[in-house]
C-alpha positions in Angstrom: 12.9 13.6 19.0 9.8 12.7 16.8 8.8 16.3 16.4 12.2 17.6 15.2 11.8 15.0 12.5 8.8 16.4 11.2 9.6 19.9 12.2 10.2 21.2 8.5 7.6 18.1 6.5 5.4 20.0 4.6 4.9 17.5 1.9 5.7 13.9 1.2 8.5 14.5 -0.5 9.8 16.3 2.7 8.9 12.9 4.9 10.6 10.7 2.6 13.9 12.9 3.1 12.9 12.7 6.8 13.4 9.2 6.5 16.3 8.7 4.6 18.3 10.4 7.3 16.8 8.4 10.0 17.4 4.5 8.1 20.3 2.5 6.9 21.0 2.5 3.2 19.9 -1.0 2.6 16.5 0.1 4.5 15.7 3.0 3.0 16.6 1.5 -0.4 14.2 -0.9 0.1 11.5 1.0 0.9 11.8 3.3 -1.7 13.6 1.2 -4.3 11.9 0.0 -8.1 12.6 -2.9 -10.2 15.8 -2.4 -12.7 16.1 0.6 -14.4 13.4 2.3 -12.0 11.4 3.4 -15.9 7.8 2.0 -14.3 8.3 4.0 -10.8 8.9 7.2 -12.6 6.2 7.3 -14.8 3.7 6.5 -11.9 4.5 10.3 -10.9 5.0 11.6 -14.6 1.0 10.3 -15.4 -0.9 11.8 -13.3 0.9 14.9 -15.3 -1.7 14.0 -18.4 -4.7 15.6 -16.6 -4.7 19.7 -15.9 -7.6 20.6 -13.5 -10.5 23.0 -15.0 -11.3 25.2 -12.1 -15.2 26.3 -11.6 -15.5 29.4 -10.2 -18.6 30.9 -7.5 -19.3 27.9 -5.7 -19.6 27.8 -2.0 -16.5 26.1 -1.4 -16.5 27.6 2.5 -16.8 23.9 3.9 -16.0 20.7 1.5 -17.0 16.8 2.3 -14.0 15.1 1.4 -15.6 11.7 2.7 -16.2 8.7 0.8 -17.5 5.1 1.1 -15.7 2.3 0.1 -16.6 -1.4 -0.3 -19.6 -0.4 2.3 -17.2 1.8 5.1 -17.4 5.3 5.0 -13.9 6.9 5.3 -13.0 10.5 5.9 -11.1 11.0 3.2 -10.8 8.6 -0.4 -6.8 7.1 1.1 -6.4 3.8 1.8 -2.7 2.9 3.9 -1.6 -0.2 1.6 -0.8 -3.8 2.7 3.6 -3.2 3.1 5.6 -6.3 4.3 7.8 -6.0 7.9 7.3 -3.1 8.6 9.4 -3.0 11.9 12.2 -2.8 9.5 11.5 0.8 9.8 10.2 1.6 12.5 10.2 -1.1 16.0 6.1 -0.1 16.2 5.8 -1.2 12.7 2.2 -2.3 12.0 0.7 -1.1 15.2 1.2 2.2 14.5 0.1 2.6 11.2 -3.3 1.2 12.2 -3.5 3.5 14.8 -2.4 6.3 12.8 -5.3 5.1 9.9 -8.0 4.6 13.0 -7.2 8.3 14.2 -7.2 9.2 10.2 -10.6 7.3 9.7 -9.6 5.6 6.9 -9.2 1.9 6.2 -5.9 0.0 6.7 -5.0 -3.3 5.0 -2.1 -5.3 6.6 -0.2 -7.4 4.4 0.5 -11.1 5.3 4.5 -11.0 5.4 3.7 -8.3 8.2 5.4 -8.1 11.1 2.7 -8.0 13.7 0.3 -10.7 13.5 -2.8 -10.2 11.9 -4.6 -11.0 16.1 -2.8 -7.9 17.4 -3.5 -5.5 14.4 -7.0 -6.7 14.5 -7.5 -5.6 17.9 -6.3 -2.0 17.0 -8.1 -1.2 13.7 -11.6 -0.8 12.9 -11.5 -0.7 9.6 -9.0 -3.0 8.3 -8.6 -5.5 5.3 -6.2 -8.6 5.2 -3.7 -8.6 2.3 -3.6 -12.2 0.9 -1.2 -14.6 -1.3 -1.9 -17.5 -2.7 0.0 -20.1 -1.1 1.0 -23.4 -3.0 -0.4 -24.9 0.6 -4.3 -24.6 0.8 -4.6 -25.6 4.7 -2.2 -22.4 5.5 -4.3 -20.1 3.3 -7.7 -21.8 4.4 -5.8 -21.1 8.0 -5.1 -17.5 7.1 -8.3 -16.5 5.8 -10.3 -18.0 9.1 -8.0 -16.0 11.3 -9.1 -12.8 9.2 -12.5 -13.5 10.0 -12.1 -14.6 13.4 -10.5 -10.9 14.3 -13.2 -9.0 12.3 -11.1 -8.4 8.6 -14.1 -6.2 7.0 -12.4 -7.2 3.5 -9.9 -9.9 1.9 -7.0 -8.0 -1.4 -5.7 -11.3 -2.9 -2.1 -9.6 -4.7 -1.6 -11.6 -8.0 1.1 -9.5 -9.4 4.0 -11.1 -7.0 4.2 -14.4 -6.8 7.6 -14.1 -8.0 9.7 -11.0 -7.1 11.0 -8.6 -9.0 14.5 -7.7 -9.8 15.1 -5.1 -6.9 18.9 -4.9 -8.1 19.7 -2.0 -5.4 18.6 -4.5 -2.7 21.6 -6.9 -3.8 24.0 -4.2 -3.9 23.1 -2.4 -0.8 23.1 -5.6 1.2 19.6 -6.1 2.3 18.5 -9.0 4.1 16.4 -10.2 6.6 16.7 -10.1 9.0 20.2 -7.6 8.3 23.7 -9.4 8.0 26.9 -7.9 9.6 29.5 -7.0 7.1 32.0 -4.0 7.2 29.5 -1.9 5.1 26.3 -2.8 6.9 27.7 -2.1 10.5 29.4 1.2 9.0 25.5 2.2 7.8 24.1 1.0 11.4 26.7 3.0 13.0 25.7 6.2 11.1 21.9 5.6 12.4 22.1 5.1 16.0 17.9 5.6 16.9 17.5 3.0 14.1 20.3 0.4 15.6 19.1 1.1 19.0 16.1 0.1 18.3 17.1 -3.1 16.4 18.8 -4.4 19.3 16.9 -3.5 22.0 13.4 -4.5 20.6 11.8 -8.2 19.6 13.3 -9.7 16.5 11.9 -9.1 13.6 9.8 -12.0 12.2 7.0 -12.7 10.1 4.3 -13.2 12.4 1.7 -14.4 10.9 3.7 -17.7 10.6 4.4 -20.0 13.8 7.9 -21.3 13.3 8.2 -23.9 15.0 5.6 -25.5 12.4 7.6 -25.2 9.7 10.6 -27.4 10.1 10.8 -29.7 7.5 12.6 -32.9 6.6 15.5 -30.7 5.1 16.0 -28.8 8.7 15.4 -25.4 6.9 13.0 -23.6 9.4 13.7 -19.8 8.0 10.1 -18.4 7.5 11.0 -16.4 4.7 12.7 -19.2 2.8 9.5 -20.7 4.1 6.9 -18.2 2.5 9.3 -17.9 -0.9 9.0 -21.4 -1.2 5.5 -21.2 -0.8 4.5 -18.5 -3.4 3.4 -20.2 -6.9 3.1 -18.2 -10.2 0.5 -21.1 -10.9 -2.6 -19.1 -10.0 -5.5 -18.5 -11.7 -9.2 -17.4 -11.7 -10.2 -20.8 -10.2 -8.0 -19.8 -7.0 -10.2 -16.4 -7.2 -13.1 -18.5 -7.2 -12.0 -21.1 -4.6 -11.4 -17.9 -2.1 -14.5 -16.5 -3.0 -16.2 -19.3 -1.9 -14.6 -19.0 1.3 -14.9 -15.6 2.3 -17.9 -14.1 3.4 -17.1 -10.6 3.2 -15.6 -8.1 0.4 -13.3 -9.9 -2.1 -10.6 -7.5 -3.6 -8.1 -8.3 -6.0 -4.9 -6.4 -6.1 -2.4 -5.9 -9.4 -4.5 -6.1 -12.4 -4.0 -3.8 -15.6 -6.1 -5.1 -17.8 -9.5 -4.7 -18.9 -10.5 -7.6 -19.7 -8.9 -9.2 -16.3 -11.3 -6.7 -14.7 -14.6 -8.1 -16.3 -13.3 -11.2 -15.4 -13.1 -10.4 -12.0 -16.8 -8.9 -12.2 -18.1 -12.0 -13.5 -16.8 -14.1 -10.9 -18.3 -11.8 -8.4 -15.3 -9.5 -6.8 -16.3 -6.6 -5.2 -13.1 -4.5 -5.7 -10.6 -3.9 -7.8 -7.0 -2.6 -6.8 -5.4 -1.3 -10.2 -1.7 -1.3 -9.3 1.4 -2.2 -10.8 2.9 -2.9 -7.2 4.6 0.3 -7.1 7.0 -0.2 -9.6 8.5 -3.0 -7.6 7.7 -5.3 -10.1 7.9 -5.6 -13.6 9.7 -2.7 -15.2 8.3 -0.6 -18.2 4.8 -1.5 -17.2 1.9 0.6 -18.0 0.8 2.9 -15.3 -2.4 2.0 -13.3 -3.4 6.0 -13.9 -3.1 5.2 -17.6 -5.1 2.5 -17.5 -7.9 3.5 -15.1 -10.5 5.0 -17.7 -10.4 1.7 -19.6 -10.6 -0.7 -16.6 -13.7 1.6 -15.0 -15.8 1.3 -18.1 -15.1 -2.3 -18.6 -16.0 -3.3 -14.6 -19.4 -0.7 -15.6 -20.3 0.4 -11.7 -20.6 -3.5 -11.0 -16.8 -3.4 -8.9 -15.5 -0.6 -7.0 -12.3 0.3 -8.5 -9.3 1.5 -6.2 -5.9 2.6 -7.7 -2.3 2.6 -6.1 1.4 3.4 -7.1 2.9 6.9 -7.7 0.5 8.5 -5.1 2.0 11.3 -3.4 -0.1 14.6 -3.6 -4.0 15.6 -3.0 -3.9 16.4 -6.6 -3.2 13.0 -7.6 -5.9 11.4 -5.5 -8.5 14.4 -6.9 -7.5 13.5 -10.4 -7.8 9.3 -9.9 -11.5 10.1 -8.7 -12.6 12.7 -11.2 -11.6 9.5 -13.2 -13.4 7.0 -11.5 -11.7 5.5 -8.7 -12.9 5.3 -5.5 -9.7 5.7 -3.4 -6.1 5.7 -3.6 -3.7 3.1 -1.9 -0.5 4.6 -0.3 2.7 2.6 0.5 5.7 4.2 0.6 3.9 8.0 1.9 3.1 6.7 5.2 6.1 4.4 5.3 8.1 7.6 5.4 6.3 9.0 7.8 6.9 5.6 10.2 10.5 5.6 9.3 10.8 9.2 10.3 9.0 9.6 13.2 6.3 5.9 14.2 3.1 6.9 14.9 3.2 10.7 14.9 5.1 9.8 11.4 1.9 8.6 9.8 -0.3 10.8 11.6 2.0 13.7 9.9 2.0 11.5 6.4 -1.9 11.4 6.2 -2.4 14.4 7.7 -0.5 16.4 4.3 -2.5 14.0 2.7 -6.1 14.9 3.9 -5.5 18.7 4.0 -3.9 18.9 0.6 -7.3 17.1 -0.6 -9.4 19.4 1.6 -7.4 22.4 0.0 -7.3 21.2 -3.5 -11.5 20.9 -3.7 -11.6 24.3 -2.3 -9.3 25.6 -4.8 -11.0 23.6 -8.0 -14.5 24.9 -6.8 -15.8 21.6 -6.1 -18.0 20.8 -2.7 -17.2 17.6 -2.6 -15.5 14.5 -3.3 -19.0 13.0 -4.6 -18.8 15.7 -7.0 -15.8 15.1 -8.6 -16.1 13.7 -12.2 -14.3 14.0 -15.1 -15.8 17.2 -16.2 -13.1 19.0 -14.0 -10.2 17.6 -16.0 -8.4 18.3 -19.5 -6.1 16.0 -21.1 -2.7 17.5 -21.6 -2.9 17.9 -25.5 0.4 15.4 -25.9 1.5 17.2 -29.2 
């Protein structure tokens, strides 16, 4: 069944199709959804459109290096899989089988905090693996979290700062998503429509977020919902002093996730991060923001070589990776490319997702005349003349 899903996946684009056939509306448009009018997702894709590749010609090309080292871990190829909440909402294996899939890819995964395998069980699986990290209004729970990441061998700790609050994901409200999914006439009709998907729903354990123990979290109002919980537990109150308060408290690599600016960036150098994760969370956020390609030039000179500089959102080709290194990153993030892959097909799904990945990047050097990724700069690309 999993290989007739990815019998005709060639690309990413071709997995994401994969999985809209295999999930619920509400699922799939949540996994693939943007914030309002979507303008911020789109040009994610459309940037990476400003750079054409100048090819170099003669050069023994016969075997390319695409590895890389990041943050002090050497990775096969410069792809990072993303920290993605719950998802089991996609596929029952969730987690787990994206870390697998990223240990057999050797390449580093980063599971999120609203994930739906605990942090303990994902641990065990991945080798190299970074813990995704809000900032909670209740410092015992993230003094808690950040001592279980070290306990189970988290090489790295991405504190996210652009969603404290969430976005306006208006195709969420109309297609009905919850969690964990309510029955109504519509929802049921969907569920009937994708029977592995239901199947699985009802036949495996709920899904939660399990990071969270709740039955420690009933209060004196009775509510004891985690994800009323956690949303009640997100503050747009944080500031470089809560960057400084974690750094003081992790002993490994610090990342922070969702900046755009420059001058955020040499802040976070000054107060000692070692990585930077230029995103605009996908798209999911704040509409009409600029595009973390766009802005990657300017945020690279400002950190000057002092911060390792990853970038995420609109990732979907080898070409796009190639150009976001020429440029200065040192990897890409990818969400929603190996979340297709899960939704399609679990494990073998993300295998498939990062295996398009690595070959297109392995393929694309060849093609540009370029030995290896350490070679890249930005000597191999031309600015699309915008006139």
């Amino acid at each position: 069944m999993f290989f007739n899903s990815l019998k005709n996946c060639y690309n990413i684009g071709d997995l994401r199709k994969a999985a809209k056939k295999k999930l619920p509306l509400a699922m799939f448009g949540y996994l693939d959804g943007y914030a309002e009018d979507g303008v911020t997702g789109k040009r994610n894709r459309e940037t990476f459109c400003q750079y054409e590749f100048i090819t170099r010609a003669l050069v023994d090309v016969e075997k390319v290096d695409t590895s890389t080292t990041v943050l002090g871990q050497t990775i096969a190829f410069p792809v990072i899989c993303a920290p993605t909440a719950l998802s089991r909402l996609f596929h029952h294996d969730g987690e787990i089988a994206a870390a697998r899939a990223a240990d057999k890819a050797d390449i580093i995964y980063s599971l999120s905090t609203l994930s739906s395998v605990s942090l303990e069980e994902v641990g065990e699986v991945a080798k190299k693996k970074w813990f995704q990290l809000y900032m909670y209004r209740d410092r015992n729970l993230v003094e808690e979290l950040v001592q279980r990441a070290i306990d189970s061998g988290y090489q790295a700790l991405c504190l996210t700062t652009d969603a404290s609050i969430g976005g306006n994901r208006e195709q969420d409200l109309r297609n009905g998503f919850t969690v964990p999914p309510k029955p109504s006439i519509k929802t049921i009709l969907e569920a009937s429509l994708h029977p592995s998907w239901c199947w699985n729903y009802m036949t495996q354990p709920t899904i939660n977020i399990a990071n969270f123990d709740e039955s420690k979290l009933i209060g004196a109002d009775g509510v004891s919902k985690l994800l009323e919980y956690v949303s009640r537990q997100l503050t747009p109150a944080i500031t470089w002093s809560d960057v400084e308060w974690l750094r003081s408290r992790f002993p490994g690599k610090l990342i922070i996730k969702g900046l755009l600016n420059p001058n955020d960036a040499m802040q976070a150098r000054s107060l000692g991060v070692d990585g930077l994760v230029v995103s605009n969370h996908g798209g999911r956020q704040l509409d009409h923001t600029v595009t973390p390609f766009d802005m990657l030039p300017e945020i690279v000179e400002a950190v000057e070589d002092k911060v390792e500089i990853i970038i995420d959102s609109g990732i979907r080709r080898g070409t796009d990776v190639l150009k976001a290194v020429a440029l200065g990153a040192k990897a890409c993030m990818i969400g929603r490319p190996y979340l297709y892959g899960l939704s399609a097909a679990g494990e073998a799904g993300v295998d498939k997702s990062l295996e398009i990945l690595r070959s297109e990047i392995y393929r694309d050097l060849q093609l540009l005349g370029c030995p290896s990724i350490s070679a890249l700069d930005s000597s191999y690309l031309r600015k699309v003349d915008s006139a």
